[in-house]
VOZA-919714 format. One record per residue (C-alpha): residue number from 1; residue in one letter; x, y, z. Coordinates in steps of 0.02 Angstrom, whole numbers. Each point is the difference from the previous one (the first is absolute). Last residue first. Layout:
// residues N
@i->NUM; aa->A; east->X; north->Y; up->Z
...
// end
This chain:
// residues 402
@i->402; aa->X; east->2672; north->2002; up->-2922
@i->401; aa->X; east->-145; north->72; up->71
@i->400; aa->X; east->-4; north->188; up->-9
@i->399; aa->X; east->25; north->12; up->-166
@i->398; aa->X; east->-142; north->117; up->-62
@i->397; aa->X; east->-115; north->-112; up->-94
@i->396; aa->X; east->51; north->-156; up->105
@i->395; aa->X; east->-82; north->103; up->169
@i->394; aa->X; east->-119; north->71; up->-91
@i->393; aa->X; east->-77; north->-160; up->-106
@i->392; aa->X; east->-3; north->-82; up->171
@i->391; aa->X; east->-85; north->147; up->83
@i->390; aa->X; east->-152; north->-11; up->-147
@i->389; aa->X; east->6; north->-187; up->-14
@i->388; aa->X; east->-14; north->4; up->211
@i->387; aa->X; east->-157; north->123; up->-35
@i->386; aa->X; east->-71; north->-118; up->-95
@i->385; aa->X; east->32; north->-154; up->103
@i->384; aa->X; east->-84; north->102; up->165
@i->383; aa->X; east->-156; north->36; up->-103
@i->382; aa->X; east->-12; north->-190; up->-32
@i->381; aa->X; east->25; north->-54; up->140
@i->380; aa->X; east->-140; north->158; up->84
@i->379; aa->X; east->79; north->175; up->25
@i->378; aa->X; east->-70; north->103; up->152
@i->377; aa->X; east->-44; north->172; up->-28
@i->376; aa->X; east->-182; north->-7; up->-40
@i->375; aa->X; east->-40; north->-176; up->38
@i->374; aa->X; east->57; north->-156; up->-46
@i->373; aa->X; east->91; north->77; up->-142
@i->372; aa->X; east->53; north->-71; up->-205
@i->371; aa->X; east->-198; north->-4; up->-38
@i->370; aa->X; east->-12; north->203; up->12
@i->369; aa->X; east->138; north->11; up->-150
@i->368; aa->X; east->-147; north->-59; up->-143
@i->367; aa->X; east->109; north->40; up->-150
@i->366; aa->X; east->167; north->-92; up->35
@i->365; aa->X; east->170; north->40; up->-14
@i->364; aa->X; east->-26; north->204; up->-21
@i->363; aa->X; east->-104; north->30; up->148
@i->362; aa->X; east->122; north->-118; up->98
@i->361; aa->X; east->151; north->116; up->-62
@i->360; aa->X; east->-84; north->162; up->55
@i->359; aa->X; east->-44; north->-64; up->183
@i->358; aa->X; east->178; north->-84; up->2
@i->357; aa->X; east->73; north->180; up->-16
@i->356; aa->X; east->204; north->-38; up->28
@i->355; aa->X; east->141; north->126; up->49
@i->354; aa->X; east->172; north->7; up->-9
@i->353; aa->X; east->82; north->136; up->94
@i->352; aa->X; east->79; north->174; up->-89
@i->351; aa->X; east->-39; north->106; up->133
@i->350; aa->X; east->-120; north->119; up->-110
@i->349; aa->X; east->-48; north->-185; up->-97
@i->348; aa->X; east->-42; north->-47; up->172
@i->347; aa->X; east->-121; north->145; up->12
@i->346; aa->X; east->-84; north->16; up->-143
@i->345; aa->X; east->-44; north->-203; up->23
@i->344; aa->X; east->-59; north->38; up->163
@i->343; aa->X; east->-129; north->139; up->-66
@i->342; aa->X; east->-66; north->-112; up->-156
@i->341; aa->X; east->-29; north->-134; up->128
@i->340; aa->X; east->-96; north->122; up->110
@i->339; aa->X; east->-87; north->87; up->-165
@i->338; aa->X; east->-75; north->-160; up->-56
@i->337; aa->X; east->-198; north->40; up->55
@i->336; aa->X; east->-46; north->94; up->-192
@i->335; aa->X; east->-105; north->-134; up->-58
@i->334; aa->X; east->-103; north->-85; up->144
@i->333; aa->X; east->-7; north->-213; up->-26
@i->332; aa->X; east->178; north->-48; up->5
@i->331; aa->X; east->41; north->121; up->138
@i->330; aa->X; east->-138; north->-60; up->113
@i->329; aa->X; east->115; north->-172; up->-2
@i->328; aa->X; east->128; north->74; up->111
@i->327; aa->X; east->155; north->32; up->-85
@i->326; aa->X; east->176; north->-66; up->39
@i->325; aa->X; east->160; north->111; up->-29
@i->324; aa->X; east->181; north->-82; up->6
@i->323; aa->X; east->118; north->92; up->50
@i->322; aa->X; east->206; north->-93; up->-31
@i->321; aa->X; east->135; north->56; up->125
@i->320; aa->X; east->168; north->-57; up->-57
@i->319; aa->X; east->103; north->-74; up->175
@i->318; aa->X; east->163; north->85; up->36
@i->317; aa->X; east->-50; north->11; up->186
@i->316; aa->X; east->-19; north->199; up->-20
@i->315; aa->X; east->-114; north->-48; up->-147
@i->314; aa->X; east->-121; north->-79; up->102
@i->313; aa->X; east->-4; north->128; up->161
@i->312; aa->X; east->-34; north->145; up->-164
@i->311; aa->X; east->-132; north->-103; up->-69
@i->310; aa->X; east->-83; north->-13; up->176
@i->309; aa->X; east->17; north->193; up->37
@i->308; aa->X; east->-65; north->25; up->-151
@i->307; aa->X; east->-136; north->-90; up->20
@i->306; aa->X; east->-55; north->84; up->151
@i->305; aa->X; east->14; north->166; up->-83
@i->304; aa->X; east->-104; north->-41; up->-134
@i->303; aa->X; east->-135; north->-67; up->103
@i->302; aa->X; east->-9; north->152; up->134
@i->301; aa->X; east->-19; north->96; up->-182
@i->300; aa->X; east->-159; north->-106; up->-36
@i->299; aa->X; east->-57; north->28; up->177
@i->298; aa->X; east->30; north->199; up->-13
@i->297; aa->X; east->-83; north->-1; up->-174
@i->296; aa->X; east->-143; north->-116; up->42
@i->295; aa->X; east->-61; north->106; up->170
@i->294; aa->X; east->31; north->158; up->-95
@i->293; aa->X; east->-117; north->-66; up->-147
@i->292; aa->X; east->77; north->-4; up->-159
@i->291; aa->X; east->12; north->-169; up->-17
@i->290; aa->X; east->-210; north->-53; up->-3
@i->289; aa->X; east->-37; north->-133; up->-80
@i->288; aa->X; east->137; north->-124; up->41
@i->287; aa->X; east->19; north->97; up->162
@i->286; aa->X; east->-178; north->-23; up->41
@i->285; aa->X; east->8; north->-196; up->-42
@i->284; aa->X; east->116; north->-46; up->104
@i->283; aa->X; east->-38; north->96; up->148
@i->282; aa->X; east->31; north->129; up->88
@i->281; aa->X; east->-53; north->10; up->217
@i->280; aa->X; east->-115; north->128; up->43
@i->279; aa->X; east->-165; north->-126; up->37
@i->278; aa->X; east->140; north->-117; up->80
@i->277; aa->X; east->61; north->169; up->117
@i->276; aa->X; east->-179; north->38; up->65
@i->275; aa->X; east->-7; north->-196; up->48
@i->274; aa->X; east->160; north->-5; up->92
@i->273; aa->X; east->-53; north->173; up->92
@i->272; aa->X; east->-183; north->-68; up->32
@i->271; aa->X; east->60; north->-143; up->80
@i->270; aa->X; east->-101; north->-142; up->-79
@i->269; aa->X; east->156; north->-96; up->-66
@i->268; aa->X; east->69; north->-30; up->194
@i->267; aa->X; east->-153; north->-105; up->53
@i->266; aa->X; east->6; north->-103; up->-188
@i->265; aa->X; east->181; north->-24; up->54
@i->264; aa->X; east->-35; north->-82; up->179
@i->263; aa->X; east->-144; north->-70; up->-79
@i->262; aa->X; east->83; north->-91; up->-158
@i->261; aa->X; east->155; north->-60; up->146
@i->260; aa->X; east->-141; north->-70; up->113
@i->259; aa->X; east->-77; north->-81; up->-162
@i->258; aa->X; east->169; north->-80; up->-50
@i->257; aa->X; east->30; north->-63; up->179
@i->256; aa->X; east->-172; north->-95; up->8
@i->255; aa->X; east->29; north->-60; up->-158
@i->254; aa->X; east->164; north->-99; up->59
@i->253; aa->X; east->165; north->58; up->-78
@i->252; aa->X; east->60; north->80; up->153
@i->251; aa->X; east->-45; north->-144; up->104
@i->250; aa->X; east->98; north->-123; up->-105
@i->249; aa->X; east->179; north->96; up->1
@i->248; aa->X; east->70; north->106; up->-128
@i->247; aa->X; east->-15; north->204; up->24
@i->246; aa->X; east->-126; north->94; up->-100
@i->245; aa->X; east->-21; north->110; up->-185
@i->244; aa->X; east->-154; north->68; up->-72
@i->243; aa->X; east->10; north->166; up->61
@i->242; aa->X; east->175; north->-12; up->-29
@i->241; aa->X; east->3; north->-29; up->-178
@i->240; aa->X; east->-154; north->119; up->-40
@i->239; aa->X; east->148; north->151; up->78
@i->238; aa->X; east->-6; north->71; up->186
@i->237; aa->X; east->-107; north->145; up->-57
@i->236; aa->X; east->-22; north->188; up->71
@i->235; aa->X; east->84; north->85; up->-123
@i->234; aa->X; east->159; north->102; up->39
@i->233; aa->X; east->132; north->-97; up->-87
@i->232; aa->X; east->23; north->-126; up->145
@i->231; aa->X; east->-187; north->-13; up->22
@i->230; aa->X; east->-17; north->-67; up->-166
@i->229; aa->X; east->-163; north->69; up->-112
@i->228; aa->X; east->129; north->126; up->-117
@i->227; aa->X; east->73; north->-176; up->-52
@i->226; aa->X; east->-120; north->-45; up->-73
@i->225; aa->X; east->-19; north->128; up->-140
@i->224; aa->X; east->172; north->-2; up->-115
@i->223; aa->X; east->28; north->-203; up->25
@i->222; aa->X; east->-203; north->-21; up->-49
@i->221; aa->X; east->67; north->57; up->-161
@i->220; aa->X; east->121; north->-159; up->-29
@i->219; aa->X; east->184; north->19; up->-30
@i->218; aa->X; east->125; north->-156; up->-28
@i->217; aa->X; east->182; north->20; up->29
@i->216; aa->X; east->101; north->-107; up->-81
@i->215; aa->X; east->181; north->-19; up->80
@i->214; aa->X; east->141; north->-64; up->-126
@i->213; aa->X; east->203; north->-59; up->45
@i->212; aa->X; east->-93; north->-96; up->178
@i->211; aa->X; east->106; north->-8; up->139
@i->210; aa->X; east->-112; north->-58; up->136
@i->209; aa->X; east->86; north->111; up->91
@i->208; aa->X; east->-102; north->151; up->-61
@i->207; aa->X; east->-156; north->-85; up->52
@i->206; aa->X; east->49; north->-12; up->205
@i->205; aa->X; east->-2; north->180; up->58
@i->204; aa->X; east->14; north->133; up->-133
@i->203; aa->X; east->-131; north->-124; up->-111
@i->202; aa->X; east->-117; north->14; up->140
@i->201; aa->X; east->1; north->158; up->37
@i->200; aa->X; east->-21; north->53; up->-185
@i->199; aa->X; east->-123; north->-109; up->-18
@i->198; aa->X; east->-98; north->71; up->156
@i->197; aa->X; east->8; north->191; up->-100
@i->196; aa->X; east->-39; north->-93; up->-170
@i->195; aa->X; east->-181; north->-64; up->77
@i->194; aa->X; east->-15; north->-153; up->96
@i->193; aa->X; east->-209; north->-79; up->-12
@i->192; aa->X; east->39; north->-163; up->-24
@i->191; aa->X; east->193; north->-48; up->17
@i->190; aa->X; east->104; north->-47; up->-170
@i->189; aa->X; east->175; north->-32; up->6
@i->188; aa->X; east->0; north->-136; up->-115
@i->187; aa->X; east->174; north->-78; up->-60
@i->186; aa->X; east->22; north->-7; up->-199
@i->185; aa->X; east->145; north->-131; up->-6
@i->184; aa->X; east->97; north->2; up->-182
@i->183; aa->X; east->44; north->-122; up->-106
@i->182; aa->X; east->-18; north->51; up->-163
@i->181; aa->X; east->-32; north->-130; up->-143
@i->180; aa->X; east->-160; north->90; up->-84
@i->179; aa->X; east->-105; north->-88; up->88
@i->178; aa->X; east->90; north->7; up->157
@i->177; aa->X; east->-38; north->196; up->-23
@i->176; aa->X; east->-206; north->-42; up->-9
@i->175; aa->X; east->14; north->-115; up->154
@i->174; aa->X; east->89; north->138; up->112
@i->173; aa->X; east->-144; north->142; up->-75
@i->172; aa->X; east->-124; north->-147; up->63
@i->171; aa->X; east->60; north->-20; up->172
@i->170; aa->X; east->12; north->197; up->24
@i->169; aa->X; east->-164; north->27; up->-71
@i->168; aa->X; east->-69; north->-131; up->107
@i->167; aa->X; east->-85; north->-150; up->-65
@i->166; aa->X; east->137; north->-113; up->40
@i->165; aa->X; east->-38; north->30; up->199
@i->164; aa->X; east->-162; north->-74; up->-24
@i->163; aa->X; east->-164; north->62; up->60
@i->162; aa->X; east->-5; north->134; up->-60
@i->161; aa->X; east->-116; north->109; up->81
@i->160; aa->X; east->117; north->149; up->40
@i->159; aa->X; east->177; north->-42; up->-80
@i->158; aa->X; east->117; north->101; up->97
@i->157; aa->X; east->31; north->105; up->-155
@i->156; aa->X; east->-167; north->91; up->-3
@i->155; aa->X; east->-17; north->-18; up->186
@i->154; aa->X; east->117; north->137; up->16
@i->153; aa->X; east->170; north->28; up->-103
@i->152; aa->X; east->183; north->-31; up->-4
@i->151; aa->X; east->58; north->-155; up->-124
@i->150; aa->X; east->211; north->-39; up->17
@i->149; aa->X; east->65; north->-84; up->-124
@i->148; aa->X; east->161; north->-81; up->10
@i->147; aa->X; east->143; north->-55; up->-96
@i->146; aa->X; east->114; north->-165; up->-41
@i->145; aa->X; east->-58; north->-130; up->136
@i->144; aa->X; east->99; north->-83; up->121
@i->143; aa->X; east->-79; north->41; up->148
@i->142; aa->X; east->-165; north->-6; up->-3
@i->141; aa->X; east->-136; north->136; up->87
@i->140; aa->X; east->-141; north->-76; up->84
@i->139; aa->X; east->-145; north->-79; up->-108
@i->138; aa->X; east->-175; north->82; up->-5
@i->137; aa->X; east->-76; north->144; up->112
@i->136; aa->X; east->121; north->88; up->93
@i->135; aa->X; east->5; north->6; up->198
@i->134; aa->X; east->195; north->-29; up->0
@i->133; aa->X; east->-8; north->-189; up->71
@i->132; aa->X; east->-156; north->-33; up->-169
@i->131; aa->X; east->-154; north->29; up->25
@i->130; aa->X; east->-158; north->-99; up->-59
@i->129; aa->X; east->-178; north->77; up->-41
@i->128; aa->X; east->-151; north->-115; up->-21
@i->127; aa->X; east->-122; north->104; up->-95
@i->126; aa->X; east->-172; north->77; up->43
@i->125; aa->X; east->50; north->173; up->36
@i->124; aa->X; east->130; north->-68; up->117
@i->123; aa->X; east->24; north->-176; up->74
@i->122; aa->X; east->138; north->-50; up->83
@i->121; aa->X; east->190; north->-57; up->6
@i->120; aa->X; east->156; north->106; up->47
@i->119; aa->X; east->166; north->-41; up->-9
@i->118; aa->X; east->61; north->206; up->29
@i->117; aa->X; east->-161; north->83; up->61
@i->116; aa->X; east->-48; north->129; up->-141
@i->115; aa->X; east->12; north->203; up->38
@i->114; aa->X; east->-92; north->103; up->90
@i->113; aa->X; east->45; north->198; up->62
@i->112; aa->X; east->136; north->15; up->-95
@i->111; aa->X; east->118; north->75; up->141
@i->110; aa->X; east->-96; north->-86; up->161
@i->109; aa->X; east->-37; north->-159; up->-96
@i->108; aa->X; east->-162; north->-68; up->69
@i->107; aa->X; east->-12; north->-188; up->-94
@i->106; aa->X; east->-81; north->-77; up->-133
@i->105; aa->X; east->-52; north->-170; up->-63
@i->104; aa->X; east->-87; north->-55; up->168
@i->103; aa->X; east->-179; north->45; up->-91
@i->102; aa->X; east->-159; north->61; up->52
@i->101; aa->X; east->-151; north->-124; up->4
@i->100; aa->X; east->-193; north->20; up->-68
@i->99; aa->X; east->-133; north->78; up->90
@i->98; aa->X; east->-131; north->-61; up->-118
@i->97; aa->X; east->62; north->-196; up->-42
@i->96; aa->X; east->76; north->-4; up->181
@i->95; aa->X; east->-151; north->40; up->83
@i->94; aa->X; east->-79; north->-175; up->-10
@i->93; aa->X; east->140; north->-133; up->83
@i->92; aa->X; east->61; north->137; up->139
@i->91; aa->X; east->-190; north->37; up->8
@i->90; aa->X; east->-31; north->-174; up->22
@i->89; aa->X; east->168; north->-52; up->98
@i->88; aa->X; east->-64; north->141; up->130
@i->87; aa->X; east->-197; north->-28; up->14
@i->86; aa->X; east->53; north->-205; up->4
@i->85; aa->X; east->102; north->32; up->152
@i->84; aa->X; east->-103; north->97; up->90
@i->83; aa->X; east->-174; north->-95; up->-45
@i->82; aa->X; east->127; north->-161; up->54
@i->81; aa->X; east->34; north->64; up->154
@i->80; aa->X; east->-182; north->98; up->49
@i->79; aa->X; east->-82; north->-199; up->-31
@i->78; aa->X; east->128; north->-74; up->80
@i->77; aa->X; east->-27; north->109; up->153
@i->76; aa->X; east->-185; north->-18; up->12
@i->75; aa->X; east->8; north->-191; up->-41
@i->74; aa->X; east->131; north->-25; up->161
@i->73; aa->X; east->71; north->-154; up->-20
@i->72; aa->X; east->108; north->33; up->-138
@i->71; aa->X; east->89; north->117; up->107
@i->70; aa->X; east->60; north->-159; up->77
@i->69; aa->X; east->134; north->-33; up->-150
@i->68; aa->X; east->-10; north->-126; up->-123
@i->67; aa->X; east->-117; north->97; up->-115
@i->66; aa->X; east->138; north->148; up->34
@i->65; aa->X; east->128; north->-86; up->-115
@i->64; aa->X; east->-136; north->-44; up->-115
@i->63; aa->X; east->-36; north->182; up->-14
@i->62; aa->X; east->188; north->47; up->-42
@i->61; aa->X; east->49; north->-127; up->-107
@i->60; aa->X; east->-175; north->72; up->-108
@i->59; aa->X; east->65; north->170; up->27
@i->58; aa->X; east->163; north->-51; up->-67
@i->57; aa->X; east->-83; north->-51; up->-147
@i->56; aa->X; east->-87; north->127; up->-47
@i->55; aa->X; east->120; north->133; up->23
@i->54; aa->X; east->120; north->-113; up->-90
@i->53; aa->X; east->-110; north->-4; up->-156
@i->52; aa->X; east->-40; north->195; up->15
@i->51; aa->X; east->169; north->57; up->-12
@i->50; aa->X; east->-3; north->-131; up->-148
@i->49; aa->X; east->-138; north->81; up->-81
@i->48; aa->X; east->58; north->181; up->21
@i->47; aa->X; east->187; north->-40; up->-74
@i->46; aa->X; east->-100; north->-101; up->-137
@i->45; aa->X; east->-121; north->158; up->-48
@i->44; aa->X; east->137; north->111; up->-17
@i->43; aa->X; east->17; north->182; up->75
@i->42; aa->X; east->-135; north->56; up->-148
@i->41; aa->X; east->-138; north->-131; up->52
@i->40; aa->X; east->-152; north->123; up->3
@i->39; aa->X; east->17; north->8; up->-181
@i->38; aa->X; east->-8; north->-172; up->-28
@i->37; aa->X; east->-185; north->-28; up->76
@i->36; aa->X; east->-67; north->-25; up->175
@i->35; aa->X; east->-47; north->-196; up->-9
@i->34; aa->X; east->85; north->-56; up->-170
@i->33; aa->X; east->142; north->61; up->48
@i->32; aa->X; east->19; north->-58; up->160
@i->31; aa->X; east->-48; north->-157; up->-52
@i->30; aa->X; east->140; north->-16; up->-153
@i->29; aa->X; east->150; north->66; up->144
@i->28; aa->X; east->-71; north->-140; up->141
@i->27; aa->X; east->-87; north->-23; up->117
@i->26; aa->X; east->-111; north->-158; up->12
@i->25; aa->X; east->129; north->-125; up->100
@i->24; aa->X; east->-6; north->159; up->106
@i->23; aa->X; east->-183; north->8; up->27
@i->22; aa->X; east->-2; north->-198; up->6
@i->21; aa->X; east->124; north->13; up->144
@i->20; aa->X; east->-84; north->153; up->71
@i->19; aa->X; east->-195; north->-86; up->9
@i->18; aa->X; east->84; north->-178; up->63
@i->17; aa->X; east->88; north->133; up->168
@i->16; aa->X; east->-167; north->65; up->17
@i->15; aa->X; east->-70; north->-154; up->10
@i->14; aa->X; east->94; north->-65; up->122
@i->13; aa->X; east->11; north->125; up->127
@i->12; aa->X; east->-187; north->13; up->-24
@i->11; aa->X; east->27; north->-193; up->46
@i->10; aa->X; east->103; north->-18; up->135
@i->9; aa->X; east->-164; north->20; up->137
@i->8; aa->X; east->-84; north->-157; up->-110
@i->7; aa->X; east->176; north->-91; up->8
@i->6; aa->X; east->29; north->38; up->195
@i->5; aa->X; east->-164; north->-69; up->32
@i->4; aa->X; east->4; north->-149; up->-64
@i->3; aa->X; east->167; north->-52; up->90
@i->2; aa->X; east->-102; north->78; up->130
@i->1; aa->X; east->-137; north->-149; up->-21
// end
């Protein structure tokens, strides 16, 4: 008789613990997907589903473990436990797909203000990103090789939403000179969101011995606007990196942790200072259509000057400095929207530095351009081989890959 009733008080313990095996057994990356939709799965719907696998399961170890304790004796109390438990592995389980999860990739620099975590590995924007022991995306620099190439740039050149390190520009400019018999290691130095004033830091600090003969540097509009948002320049923003960014550990990759860290931010976004200075802030688009506006000719000549200052840290290295100008997609639809590109190329040939406009030379390779991005700055594969043709072609073009 107690034997018997010791397995009828074990069994909401027991039950619950069936309902999380079969709801992790049941979770997985094609589920989640087809319960909340794609979109809502941008941090990667297999890094959510097995988060939520272990969850699961653990909670299951968990309530059997307690089924043979004598808290199972008391119905009241097993019946608050496992409502506890279950409220917190379901919305752990649940949320996920709507809050989403930030990323270990990148770390607080206090000079640069992010940069990549050297070997890392997670998910961002969908991908799975790996690091290599500098905090570079793709392979580490070799030893015995003839030259380098060094790629500076945003999330342009780190490869957002690639999901393969060959489908980076670098990757595929270094395939497209082995093609024509040159072996030469193109080494990307891309972090999302860096503008030419962090590249220069960077390349003063750690790029520069990397001793690569040629340093691309890759401009993209948004690197004239954002950075008038960071709090180090005056804005009142940490940077999309960080705000999406955590430590390693378990815990601070649970759900629970991601919402606190969306609240604690979402808390900070309504002052009415931080807010008043968003509605101010330029954007793309305004300085595209509007340049002669005081707020697009100061930020346009805060651009110039930080360039220079990077071209002139590359060629006191004895490294060539080569622009290269990408578009955003707008510019392929608006006549009359090319006058950035047209402006940097007016000034390198005033300082005698090579430039490249891949907008231009994508318009002229193929006539439907707005198929060759993910979005409107972001170059798909096949966007990223075309504009590797274009730097390729440069780089043999002008001798500056033997």
């Amino acid at each position: 008789m107690a034997a018997r009733k010791d397995t009828i008080e074990r069994r909401p313990f027991l039950a619950a613990a069936a309902l999380c095996v079969a709801l992790g057994l049941a979770c997985s990356a094609s589920t989640l997907g087809a319960a909340f939709g794609y979109d809502l799965l941008a941090d990667g719907a297999e890094d959510l589903a097995s988060r939520g696998r272990l969850l699961l399961f653990c909670a299951a170890g968990v309530l059997v473990g307690l089924s043979l304790t004598p808290l199972a004796r008391s119905r009241r109390l097993s019946v608050s436990l496992i409502t506890g438990l279950l409220v917190l592995i379901g919305f752990e389980a649940l949320a996920a797909p709507f809050i989403g999860s930030d990323t270990t990739l990148f770390l607080r620099d206090p000079e640069l203000g992010w940069r990549l975590r050297p070997d890392g590995d997670d998910d961002w924007l969908g991908v799975r990103v790996r690091t290599n022991a500098l905090g570079m995306r793709g392979d580490e620099p070799q030893v015995a090789v003839p030259q380098r190439v060094l790629f500076l740039g945003d999330s342009v050149v780190f490869g957002a939403f690639l999901e393969s390190d060959s489908d980076t520009i670098s990757a595929r400019t270094e395939a497209r000179l082995l093609d024509e018999g040159l072996a030469a290691q193109c080494l990307n130095g891309g972090v999302g969101g860096w503008a030419p004033w962090q590249e220069r830091r960077w390349y003063e600090q750690e790029g520069a011995a990397l001793d690569a003969g040629v340093v691309t540097v890759h401009l993209v509009l948004n690197d004239v606007t954002e950075p008038l948002a960071l709090a180090s320049l005056g804005g009142t923003e940490e940077g999309f990196q960080l705000d999406r960014a955590r430590a390693p550990g378990l815990f601070a990759g649970t759900t629970w942790a991601t919402a606190l860290r969306r609240w604690r931010r979402s808390v900070r976004g309504d002052d009415p200072r931080i807010a008043a200075a968003r509605d101010e802030a330029l954007g793309v688009y305004e300085l595209l259509r509007s340049p002669s506006l005081p707020a697009s000719r100061a930020a346009w000549a805060r651009h110039l000057d930080e360039l220079g200052q990077l071209v002139a840290a590359i060629q006191s290295r004895g490294a060539v400095p080569v622009v290269v100008s990408h578009p955003y997609t707008v510019q392929f639809e608006v006549p009359g929207l090319w006058w950035p590109q047209d402006a940097v190329a007016a000034w390198c040939e005033g300082r005698s530095v090579r430039h490249l406009d891949v907008g231009r030379y994508i318009a002229s390779a193929r006539p439907d351009p707005l198929n060759a991005y993910h979005d409107a700055v972001h170059p798909n594969p096949e966007g990223t081989a075309l504009i590797a043709d274009a730097l390729a072609g440069l780089l043999l073009g002008e001798g500056l890959v033997q």
